[in-house]
C-alpha positions in Angstrom: -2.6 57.1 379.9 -2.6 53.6 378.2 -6.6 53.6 378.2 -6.8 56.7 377.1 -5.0 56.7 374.0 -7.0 53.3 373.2 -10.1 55.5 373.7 -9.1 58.0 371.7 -8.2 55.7 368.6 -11.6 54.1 368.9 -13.6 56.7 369.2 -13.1 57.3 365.5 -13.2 54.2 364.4 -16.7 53.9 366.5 -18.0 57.5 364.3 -17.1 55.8 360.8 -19.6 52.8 362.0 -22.2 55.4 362.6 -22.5 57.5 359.7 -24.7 55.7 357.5 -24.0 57.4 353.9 -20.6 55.1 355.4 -22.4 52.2 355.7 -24.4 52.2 352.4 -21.1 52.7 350.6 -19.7 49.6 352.3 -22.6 47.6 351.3 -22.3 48.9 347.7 -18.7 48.0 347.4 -19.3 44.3 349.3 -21.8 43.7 347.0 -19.7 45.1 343.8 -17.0 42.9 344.7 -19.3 39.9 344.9 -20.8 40.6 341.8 -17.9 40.5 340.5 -16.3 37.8 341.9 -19.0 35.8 340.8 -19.2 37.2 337.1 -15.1 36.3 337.4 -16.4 32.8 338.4 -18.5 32.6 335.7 -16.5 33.3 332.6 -14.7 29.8 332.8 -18.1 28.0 333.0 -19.3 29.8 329.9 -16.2 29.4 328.0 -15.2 26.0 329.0 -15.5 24.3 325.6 -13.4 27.3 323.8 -10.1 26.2 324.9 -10.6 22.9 323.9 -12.4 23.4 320.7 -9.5 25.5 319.7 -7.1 22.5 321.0 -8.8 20.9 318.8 -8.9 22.7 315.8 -5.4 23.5 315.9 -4.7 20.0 316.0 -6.5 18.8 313.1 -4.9 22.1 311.3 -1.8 20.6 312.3 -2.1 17.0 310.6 -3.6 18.7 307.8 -0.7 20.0 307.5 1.3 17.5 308.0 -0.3 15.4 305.7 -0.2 18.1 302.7 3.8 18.4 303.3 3.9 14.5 303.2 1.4 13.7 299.9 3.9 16.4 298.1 7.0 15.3 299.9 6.4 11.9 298.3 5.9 12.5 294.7 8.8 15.1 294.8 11.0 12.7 296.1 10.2 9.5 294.1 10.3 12.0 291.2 13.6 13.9 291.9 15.2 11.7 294.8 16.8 13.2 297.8 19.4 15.2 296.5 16.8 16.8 294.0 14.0 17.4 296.1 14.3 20.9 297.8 12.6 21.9 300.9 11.2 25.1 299.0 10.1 22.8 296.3 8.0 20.4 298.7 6.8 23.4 300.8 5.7 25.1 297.3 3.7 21.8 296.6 2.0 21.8 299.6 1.6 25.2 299.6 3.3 25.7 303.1 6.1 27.8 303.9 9.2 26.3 304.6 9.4 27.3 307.7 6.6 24.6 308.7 8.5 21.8 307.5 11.1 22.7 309.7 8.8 22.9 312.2 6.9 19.1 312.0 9.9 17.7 310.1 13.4 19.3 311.7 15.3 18.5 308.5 14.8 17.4 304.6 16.6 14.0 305.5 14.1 13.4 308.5 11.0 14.6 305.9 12.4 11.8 303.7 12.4 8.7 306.1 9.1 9.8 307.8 7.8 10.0 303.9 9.1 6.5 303.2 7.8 5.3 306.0 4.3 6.8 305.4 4.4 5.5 301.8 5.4 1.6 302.5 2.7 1.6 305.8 0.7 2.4 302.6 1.8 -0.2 300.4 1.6 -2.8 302.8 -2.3 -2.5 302.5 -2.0 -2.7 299.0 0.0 -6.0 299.3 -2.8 -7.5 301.6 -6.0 -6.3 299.4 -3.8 -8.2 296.5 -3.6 -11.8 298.8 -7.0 -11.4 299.6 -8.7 -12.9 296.2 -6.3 -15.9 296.2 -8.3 -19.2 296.1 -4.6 -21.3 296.7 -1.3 -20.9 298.9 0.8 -20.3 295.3 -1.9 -18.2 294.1 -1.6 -16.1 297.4 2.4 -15.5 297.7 2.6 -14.9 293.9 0.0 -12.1 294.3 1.3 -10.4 297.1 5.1 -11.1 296.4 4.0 -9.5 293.0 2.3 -6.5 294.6 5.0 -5.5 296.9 7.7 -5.7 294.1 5.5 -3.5 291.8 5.4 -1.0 294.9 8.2 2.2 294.5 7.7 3.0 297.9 9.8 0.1 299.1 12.9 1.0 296.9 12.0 4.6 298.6 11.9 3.1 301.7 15.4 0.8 301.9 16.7 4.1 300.9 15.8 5.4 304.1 16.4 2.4 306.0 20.6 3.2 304.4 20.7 6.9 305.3 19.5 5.7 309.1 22.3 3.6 308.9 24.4 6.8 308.7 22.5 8.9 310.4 21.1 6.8 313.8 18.9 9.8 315.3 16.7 8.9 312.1 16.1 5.3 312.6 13.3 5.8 315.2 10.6 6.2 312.4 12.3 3.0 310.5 11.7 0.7 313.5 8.5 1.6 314.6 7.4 0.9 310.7 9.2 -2.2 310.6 6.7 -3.1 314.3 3.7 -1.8 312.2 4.6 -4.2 309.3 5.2 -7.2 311.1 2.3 -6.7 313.4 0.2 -5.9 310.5 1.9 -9.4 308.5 1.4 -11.4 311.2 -2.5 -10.4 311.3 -3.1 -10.9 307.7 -1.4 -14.1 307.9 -3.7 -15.3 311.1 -6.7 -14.1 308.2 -5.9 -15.8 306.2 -5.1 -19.0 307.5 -8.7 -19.2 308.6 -10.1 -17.6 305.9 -8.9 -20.4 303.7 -8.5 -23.6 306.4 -4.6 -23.2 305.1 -1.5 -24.2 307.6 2.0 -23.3 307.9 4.8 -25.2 309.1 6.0 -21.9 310.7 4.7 -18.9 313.0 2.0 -16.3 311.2 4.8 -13.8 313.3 8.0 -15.5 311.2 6.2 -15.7 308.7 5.4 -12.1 308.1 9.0 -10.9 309.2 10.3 -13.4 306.4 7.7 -11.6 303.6 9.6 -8.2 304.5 12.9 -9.1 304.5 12.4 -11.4 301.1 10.9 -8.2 298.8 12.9 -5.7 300.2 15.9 -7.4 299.7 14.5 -7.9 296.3 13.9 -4.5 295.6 17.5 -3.3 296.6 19.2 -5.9 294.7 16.9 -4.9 291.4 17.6 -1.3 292.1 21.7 -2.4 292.1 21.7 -4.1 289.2 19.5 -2.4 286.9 19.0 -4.5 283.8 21.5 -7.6 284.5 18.7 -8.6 287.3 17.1 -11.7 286.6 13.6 -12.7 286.9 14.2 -16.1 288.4 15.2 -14.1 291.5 11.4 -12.7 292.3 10.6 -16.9 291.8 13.0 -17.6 294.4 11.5 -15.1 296.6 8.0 -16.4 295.4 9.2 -20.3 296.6 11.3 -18.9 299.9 7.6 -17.2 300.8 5.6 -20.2 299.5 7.9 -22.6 301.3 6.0 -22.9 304.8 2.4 -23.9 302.8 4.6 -26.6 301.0 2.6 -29.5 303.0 -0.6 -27.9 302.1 -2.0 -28.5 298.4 -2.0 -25.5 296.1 
């Protein structure tokens, strides 16, 4: 009984084989199905550089972007302040919606530190192109000293440094800056040095962290006092930056 029912189911089986218009349809739908598979195959090989490319075009959209809200984020708010800057009235400037600045910026307070810190990585290249055609160590601080007090960006930018005092989830921008501008100092310094055969009784490092923390303070007592300031405080800052080149003639 057992071998017969075996028989019987594959006996049929055995008639399918046999039928040729069977077998030519089987090699038609093998062959579809490799074809096919291999076109499948295929596609990423032929369109490998499109999801890249478009990576990288939406990138560069992006700091394009970015950079538009930034450039008009920084005139508005040296213009108006923080208070009288709006979001609408930076993403009209920039001709984004606001929306966007929300989306690469979160809030209008972190759009203003991450603007002050743009601005003053800015300045600080300004400050350096102005040491650079000194001929003497006075002749040097005075310029850059100078330069970095005639800068708004660093009034702009102890303002942020304050409101990431109150708000610490914004002072991540303010010390990576503060690494790019002592890194930056300390490199200029080391040119310098050679440049000119000059020494210092200090550390290029110091003596760039000491530049920073001289104008700045500077700047924020100047902005305090309005008019009572008095000149003979950007002297001492020129003689507290000068003071390390002190054993080298001017």
């Amino acid at each position: 009984m057992a071998t017969n029912q075996m028989s019987t189911h594959a006996r049929p089986c055995t008639t399918r084989r046999r039928i040729p218009f069977g077998d030519t349809v089987g090699r038609h739908d093998t062959m579809a199905d490799m074809a096919t598979e291999n076109q499948a195959a295929a596609e990423p090989r032929r369109g490998a550089g499109t999801p890249r490319s478009a990576q990288r075009a939406t990138r560069e959209a992006g700091r394009s972007t970015r950079a538009a809200i930034l450039s008009a984020a920084s005139g508005l708010f040296r213009e108006r302040g923080l208070a009288g800057a709006s979001v609408s009235d930076i993403a009209r400037a920039a001709d984004v919606f606001p929306s966007q600045i929300a989306y690469y910026f979160g809030t209008k307070d972190r759009l203003f530190v991450e603007t002050a810190c743009h601005d003053v990585r800015h300045a600080a290249r300004e400050v350096e192109r102005a040491g650079a055609r000194a001929r003497t160590p006075a002749e040097y601080v005075r310029a850059i000293v100078t330069e970095a007090l005639a800068q708004p960006s660093l009034l702009t930018f102890a303002e942020a440094m304050l409101l990431a005092g109150r708000h610490p989830e914004l002072s991540e921008p303010i010390t990576r800056t503060f690494d790019v501008l002592h890194r930056e100092g300390e490199r200029a310094a080391r040119d310098t040095l050679s440049r000119h055969d000059w020494t210092l009784r200090t550390t290029p490092d110091i003596e760039a962290r000491a530049f920073w923390a001289t104008v700045i303070g500077v700047v924020m007592q100047r902005a305090a006092t309005g008019e009572a300031f008095q000149t003979n405080t950007t002297e001492a800052a020129v003689a507290l930056v000068l003071n390390p080149f002190a054993s080298t003639p001017s």
